[in-house]
PyMOL Python script that loads the backbone (N, CA, C, O; Angstrom):
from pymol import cmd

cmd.read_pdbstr("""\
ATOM      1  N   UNK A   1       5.600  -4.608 -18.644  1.00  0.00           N
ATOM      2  CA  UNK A   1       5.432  -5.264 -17.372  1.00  0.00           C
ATOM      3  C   UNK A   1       3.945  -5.433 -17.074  1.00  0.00           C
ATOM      4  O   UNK A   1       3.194  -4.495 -17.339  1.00  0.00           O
ATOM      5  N   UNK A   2       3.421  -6.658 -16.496  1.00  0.00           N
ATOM      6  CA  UNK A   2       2.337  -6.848 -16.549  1.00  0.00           C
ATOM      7  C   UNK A   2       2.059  -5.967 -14.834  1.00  0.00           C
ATOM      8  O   UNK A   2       2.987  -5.632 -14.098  1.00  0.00           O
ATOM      9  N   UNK A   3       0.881  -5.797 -14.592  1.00  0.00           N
ATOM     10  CA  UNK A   3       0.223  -5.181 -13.668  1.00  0.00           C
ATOM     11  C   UNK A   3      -0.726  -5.780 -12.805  1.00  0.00           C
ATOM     12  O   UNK A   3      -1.918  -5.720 -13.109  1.00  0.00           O
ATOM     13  N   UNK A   4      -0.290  -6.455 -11.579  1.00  0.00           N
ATOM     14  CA  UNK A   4      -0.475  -7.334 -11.108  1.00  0.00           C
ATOM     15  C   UNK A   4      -1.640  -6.552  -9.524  1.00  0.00           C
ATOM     16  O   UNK A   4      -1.310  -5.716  -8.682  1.00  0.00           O
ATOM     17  N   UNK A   5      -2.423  -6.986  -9.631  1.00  0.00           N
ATOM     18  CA  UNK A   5      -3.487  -6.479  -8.412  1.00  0.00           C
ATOM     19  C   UNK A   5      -3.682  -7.577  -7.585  1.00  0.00           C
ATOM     20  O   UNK A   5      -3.406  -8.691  -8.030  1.00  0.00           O
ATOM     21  N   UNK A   6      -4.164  -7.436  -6.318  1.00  0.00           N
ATOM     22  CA  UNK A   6      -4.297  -8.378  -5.483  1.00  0.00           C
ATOM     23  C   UNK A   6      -5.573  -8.068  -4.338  1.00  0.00           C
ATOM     24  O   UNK A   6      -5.674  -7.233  -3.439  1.00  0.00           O
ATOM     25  N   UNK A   7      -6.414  -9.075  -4.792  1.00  0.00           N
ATOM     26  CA  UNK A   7      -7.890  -8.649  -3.841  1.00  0.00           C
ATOM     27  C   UNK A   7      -8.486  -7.681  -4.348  1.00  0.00           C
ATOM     28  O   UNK A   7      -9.351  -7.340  -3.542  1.00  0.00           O
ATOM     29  N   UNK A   8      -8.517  -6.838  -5.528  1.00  0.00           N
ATOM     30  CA  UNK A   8      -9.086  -5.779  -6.041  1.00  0.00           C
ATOM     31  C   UNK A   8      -8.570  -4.481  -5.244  1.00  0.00           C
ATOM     32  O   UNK A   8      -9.074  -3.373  -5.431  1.00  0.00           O
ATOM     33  N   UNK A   9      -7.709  -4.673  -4.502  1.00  0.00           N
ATOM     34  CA  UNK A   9      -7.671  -3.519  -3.471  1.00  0.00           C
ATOM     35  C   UNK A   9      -6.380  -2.785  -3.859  1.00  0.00           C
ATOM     36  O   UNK A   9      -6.342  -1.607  -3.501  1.00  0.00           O
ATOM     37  N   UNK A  10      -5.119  -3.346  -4.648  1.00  0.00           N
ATOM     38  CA  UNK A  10      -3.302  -3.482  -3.977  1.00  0.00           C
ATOM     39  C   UNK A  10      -2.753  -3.534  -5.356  1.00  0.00           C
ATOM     40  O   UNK A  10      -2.655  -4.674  -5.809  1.00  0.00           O
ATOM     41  N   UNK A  11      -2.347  -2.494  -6.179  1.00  0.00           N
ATOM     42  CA  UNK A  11      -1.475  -2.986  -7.395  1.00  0.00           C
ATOM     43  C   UNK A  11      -0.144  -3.293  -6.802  1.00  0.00           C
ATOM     44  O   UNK A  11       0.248  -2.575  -5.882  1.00  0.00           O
ATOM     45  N   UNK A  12       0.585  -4.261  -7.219  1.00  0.00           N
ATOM     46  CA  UNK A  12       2.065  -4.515  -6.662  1.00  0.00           C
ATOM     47  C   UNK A  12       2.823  -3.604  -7.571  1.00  0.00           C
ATOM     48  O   UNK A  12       2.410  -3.465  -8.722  1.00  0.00           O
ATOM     49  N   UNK A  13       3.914  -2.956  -7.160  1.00  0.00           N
ATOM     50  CA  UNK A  13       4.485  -1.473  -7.860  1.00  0.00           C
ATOM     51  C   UNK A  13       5.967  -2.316  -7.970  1.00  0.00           C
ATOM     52  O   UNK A  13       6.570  -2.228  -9.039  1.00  0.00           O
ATOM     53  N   UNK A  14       6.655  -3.275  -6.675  1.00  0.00           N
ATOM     54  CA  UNK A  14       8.062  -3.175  -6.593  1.00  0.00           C
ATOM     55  C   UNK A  14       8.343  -4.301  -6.013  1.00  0.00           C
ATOM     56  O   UNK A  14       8.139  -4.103  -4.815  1.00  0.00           O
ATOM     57  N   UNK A  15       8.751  -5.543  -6.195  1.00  0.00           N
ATOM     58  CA  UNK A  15       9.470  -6.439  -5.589  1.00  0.00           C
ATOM     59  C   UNK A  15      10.298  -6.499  -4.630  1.00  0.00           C
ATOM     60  O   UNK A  15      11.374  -6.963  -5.007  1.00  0.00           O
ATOM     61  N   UNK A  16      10.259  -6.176  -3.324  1.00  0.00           N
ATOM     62  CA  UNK A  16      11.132  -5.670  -1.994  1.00  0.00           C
ATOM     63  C   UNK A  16      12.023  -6.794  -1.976  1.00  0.00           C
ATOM     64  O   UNK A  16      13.141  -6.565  -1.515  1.00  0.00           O
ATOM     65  N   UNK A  17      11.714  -8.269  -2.482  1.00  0.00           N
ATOM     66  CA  UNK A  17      12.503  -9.187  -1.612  1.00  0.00           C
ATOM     67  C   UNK A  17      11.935 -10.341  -1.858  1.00  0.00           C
ATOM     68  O   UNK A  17      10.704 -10.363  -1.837  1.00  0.00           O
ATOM     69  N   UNK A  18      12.585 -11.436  -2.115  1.00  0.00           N
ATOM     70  CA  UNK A  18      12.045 -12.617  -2.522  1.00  0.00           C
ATOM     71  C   UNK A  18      12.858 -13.591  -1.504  1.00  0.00           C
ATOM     72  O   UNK A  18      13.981 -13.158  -1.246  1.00  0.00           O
ATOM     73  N   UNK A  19      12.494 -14.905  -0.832  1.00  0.00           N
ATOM     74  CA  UNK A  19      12.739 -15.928   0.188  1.00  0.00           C
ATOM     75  C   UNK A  19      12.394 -17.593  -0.152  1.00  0.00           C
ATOM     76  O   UNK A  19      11.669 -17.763  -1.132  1.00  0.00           O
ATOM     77  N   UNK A  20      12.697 -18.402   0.328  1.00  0.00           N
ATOM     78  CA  UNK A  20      12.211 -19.443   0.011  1.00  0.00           C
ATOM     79  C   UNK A  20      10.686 -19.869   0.068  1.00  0.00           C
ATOM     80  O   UNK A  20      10.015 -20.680  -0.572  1.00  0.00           O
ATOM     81  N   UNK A  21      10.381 -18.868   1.237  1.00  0.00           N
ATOM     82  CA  UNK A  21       8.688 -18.676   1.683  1.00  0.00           C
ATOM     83  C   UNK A  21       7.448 -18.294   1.419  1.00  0.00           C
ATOM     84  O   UNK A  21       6.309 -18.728   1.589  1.00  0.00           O
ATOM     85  N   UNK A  22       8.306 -16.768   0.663  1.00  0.00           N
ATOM     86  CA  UNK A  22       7.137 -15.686   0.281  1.00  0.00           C
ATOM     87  C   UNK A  22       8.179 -14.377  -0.216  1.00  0.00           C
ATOM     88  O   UNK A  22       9.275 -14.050   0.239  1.00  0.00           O
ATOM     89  N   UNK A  23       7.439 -13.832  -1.234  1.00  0.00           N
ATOM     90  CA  UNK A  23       7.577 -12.921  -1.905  1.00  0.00           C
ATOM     91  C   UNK A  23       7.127 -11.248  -1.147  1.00  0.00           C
ATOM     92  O   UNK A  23       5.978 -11.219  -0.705  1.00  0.00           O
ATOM     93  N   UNK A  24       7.848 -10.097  -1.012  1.00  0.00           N
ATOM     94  CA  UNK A  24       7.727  -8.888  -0.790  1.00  0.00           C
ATOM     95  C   UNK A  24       7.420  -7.729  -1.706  1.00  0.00           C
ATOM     96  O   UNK A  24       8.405  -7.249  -2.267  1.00  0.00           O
ATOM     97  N   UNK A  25       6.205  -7.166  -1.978  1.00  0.00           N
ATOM     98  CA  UNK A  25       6.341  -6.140  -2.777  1.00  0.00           C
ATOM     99  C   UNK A  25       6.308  -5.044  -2.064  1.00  0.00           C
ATOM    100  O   UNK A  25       6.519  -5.185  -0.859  1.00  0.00           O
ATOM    101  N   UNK A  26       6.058  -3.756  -2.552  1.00  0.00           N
ATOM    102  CA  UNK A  26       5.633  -2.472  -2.401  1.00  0.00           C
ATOM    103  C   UNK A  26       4.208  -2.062  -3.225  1.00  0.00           C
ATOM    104  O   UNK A  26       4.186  -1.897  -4.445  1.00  0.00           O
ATOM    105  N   UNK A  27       3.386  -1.967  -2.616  1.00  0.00           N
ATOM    106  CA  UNK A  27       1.784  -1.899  -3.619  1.00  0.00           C
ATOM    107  C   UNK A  27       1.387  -0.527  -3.479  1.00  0.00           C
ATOM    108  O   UNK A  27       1.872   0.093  -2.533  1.00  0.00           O
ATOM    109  N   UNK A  28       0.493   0.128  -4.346  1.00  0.00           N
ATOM    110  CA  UNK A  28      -0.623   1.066  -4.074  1.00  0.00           C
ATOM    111  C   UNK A  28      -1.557   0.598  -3.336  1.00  0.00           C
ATOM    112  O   UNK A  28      -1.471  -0.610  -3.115  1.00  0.00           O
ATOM    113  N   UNK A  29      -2.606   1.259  -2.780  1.00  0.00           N
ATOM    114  CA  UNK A  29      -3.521   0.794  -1.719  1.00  0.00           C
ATOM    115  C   UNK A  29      -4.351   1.542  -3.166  1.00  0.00           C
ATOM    116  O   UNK A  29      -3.796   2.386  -3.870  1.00  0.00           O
ATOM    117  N   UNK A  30      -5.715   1.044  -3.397  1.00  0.00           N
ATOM    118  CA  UNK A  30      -6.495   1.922  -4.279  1.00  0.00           C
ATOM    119  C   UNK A  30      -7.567   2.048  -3.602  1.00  0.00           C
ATOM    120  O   UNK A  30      -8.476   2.609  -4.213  1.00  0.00           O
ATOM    121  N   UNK A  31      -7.855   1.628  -2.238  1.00  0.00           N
ATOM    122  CA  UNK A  31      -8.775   1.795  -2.214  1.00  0.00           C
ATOM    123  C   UNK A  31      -8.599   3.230  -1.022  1.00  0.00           C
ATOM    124  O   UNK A  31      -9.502   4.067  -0.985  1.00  0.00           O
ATOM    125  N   UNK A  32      -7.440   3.359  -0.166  1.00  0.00           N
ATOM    126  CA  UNK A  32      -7.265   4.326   0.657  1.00  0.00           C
ATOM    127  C   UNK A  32      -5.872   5.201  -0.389  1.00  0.00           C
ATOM    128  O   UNK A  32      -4.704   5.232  -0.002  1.00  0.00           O
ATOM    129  N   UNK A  33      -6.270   5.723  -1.479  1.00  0.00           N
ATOM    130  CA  UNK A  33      -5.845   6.732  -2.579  1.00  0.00           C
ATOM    131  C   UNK A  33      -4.372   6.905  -1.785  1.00  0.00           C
ATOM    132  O   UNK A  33      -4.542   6.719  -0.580  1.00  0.00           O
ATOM    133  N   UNK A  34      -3.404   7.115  -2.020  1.00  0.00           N
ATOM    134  CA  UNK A  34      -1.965   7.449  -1.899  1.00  0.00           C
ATOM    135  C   UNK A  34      -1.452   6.866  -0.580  1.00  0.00           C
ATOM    136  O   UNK A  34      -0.412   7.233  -0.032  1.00  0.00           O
ATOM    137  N   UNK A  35      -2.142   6.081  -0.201  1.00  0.00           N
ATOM    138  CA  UNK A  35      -1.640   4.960   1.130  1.00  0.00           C
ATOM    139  C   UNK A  35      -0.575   3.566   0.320  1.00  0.00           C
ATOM    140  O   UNK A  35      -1.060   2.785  -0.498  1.00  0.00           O
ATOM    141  N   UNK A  36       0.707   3.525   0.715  1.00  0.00           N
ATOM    142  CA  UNK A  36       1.171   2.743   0.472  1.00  0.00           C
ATOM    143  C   UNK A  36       1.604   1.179   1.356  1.00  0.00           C
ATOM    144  O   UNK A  36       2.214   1.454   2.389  1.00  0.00           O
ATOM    145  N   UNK A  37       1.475   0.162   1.222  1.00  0.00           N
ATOM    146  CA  UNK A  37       1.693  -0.799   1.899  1.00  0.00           C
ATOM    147  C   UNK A  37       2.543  -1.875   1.496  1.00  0.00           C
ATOM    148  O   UNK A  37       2.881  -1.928   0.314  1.00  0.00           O
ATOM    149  N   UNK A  38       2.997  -2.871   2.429  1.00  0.00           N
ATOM    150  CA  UNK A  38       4.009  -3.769   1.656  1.00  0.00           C
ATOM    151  C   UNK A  38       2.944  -5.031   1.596  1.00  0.00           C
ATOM    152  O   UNK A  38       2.280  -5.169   2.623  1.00  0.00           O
ATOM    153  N   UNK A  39       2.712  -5.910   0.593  1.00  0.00           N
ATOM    154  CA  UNK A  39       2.004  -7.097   0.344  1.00  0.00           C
ATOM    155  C   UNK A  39       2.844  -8.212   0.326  1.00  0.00           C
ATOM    156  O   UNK A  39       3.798  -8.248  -0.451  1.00  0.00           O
ATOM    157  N   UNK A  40       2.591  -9.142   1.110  1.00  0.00           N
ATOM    158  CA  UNK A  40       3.514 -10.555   1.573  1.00  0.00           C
ATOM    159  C   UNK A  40       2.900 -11.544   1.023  1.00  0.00           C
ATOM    160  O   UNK A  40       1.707 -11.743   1.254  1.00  0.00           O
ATOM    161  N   UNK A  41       3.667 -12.374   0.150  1.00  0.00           N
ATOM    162  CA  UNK A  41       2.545 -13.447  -0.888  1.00  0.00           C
ATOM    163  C   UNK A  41       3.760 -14.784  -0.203  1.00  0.00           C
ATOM    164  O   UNK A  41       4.976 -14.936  -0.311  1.00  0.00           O
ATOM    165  N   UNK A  42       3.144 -15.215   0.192  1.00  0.00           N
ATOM    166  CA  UNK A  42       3.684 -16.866   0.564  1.00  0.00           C
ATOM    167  C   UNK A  42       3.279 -17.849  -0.163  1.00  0.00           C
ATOM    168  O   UNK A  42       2.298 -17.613  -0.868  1.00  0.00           O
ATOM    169  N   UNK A  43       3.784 -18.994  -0.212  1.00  0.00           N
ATOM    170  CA  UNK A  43       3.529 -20.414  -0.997  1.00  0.00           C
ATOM    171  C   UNK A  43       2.239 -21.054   0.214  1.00  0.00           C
ATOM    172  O   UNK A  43       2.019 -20.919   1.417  1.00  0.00           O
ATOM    173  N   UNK A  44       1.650 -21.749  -0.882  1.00  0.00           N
ATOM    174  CA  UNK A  44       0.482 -22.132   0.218  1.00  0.00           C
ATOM    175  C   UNK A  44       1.222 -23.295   1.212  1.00  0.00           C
ATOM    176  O   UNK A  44       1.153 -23.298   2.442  1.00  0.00           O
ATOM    177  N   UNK A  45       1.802 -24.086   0.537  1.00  0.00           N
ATOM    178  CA  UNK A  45       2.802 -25.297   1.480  1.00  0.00           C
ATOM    179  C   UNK A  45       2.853 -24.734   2.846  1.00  0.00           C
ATOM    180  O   UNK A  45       2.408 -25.173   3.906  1.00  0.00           O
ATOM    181  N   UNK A  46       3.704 -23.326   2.475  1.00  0.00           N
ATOM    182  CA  UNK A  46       4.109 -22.034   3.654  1.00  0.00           C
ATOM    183  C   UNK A  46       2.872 -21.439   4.519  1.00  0.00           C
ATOM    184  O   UNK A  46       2.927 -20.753   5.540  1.00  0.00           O
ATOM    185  N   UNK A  47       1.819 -21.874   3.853  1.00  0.00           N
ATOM    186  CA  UNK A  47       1.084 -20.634   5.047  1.00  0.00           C
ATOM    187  C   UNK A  47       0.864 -20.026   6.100  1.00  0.00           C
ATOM    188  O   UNK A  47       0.620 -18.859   6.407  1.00  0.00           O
ATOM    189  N   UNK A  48       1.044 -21.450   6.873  1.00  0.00           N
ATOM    190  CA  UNK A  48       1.071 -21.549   8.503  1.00  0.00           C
ATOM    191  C   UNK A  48       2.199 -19.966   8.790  1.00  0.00           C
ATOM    192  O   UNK A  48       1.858 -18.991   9.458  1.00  0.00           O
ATOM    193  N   UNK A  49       3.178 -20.092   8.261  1.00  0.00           N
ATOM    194  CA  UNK A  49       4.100 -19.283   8.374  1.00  0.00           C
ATOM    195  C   UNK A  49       3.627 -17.664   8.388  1.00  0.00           C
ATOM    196  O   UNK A  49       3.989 -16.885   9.270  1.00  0.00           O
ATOM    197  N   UNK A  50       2.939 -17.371   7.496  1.00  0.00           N
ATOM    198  CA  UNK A  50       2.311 -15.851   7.616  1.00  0.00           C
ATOM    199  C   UNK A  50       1.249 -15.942   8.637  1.00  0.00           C
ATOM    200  O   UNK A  50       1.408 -15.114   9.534  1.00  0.00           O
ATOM    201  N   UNK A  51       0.033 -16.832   8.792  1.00  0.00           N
ATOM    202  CA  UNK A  51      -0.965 -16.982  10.089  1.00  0.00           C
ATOM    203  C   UNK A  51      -0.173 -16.757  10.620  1.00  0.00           C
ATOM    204  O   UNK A  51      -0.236 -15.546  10.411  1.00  0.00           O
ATOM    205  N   UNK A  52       0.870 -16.889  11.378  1.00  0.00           N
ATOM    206  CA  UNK A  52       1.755 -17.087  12.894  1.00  0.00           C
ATOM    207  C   UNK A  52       2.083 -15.578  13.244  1.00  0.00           C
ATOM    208  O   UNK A  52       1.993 -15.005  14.330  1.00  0.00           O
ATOM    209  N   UNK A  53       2.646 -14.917  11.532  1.00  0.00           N
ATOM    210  CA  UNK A  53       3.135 -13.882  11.927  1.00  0.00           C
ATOM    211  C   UNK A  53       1.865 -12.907  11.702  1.00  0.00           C
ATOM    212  O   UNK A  53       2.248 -11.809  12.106  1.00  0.00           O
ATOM    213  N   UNK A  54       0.879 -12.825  11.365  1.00  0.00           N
ATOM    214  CA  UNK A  54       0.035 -12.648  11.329  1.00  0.00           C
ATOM    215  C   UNK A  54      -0.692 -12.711  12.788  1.00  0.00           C
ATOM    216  O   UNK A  54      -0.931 -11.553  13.133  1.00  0.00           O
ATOM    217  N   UNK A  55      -0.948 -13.259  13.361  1.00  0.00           N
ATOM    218  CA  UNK A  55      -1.183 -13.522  14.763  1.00  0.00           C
ATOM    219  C   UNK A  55      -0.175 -12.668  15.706  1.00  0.00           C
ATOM    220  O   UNK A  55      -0.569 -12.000  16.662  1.00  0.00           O
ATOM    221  N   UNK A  56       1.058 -12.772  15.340  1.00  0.00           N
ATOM    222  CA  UNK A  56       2.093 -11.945  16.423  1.00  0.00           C
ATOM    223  C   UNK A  56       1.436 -10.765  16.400  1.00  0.00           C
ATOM    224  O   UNK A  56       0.813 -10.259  17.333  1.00  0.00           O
ATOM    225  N   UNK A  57       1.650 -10.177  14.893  1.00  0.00           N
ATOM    226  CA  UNK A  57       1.425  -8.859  14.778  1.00  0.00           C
ATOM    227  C   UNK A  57       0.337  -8.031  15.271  1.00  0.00           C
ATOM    228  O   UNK A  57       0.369  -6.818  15.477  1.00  0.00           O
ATOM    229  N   UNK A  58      -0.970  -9.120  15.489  1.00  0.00           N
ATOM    230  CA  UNK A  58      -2.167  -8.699  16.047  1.00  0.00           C
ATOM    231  C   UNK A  58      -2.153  -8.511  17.190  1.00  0.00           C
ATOM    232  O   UNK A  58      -2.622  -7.445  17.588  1.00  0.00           O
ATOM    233  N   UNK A  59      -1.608  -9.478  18.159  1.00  0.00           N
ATOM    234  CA  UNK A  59      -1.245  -9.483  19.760  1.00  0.00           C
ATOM    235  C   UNK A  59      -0.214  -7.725  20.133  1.00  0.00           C
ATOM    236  O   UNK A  59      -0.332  -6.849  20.989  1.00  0.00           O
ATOM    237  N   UNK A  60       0.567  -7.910  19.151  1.00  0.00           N
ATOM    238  CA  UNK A  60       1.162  -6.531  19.281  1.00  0.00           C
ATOM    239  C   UNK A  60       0.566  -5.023  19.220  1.00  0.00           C
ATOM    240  O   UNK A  60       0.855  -4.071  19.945  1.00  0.00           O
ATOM    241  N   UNK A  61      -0.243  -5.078  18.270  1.00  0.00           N
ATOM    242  CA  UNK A  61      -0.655  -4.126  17.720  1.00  0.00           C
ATOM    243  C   UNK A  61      -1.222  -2.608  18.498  1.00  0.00           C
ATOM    244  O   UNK A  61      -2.287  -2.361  19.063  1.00  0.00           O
ATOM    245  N   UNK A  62      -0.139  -1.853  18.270  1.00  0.00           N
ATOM    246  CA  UNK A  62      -0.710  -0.638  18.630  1.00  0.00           C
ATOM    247  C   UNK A  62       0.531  -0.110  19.747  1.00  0.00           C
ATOM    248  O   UNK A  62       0.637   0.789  20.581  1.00  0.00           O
ATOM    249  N   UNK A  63       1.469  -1.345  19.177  1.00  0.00           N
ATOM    250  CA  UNK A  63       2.949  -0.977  20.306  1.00  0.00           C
ATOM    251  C   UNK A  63       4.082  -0.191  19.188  1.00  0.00           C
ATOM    252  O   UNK A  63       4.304  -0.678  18.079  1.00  0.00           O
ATOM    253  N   UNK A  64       4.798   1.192  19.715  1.00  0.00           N
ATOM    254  CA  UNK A  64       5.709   1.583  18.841  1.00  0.00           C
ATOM    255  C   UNK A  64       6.612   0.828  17.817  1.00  0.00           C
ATOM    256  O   UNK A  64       7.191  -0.070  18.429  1.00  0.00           O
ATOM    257  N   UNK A  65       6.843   0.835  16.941  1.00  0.00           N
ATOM    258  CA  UNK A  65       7.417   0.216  15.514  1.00  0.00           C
ATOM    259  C   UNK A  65       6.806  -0.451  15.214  1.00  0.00           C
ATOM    260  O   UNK A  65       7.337  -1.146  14.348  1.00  0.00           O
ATOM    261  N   UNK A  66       5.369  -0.863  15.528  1.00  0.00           N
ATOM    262  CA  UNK A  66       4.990  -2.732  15.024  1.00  0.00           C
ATOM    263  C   UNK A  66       4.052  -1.930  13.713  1.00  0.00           C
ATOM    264  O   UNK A  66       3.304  -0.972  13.912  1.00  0.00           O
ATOM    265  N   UNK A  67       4.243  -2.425  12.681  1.00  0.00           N
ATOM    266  CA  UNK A  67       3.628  -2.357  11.298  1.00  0.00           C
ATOM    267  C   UNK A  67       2.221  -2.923  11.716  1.00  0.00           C
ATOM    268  O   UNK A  67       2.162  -3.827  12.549  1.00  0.00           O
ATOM    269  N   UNK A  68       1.018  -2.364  11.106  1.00  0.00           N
ATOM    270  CA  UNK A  68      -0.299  -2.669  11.147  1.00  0.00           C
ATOM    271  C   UNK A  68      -0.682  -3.659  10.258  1.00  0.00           C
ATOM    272  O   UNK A  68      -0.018  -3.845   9.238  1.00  0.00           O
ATOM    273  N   UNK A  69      -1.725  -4.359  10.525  1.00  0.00           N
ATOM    274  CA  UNK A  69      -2.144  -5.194   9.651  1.00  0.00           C
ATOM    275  C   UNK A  69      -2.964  -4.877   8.655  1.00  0.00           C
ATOM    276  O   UNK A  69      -3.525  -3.948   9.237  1.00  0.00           O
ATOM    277  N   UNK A  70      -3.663  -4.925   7.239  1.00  0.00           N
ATOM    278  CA  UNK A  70      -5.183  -5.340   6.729  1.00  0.00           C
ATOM    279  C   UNK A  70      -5.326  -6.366   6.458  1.00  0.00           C
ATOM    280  O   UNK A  70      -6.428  -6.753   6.069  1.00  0.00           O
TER     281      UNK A  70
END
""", "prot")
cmd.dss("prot")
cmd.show_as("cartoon", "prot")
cmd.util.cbc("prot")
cmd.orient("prot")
């Protein structure tokens, strides 16, 4: 299996979920050592679509259940 990094920062470990939109993994964080995160890869066609949620998530941020951004 090839070993796929993203931004120098994120090895992708696990495929959570695939959509017509964008792809879900499970990554290592390498740069914050045993921090795990989920990495969201969208089609560029799609992008608008992650900005948006991307934007929600920021307006939210710091409210119980809402997942953080990097």
């Amino acid at each position: 299996m090839e070993v796929k990094r993203i931004d120098g920062r994120f090895r992708l470990k696990e495929n959570l979920g695939t959509c017509t939109k964008c792809s879900m993994f499970r990554a290592a964080n390498l740069v914050d050592i045993g921090h795990t995160v989920l990495v969201k890869i969208g089609q560029s066609k799609h992008c608008g679509l992650l900005e948006r949620e991307w934007a929600i998530l920021d307006q939210l941020h710091g409210l119980p259940g809402i997942p953080g951004v990097i």
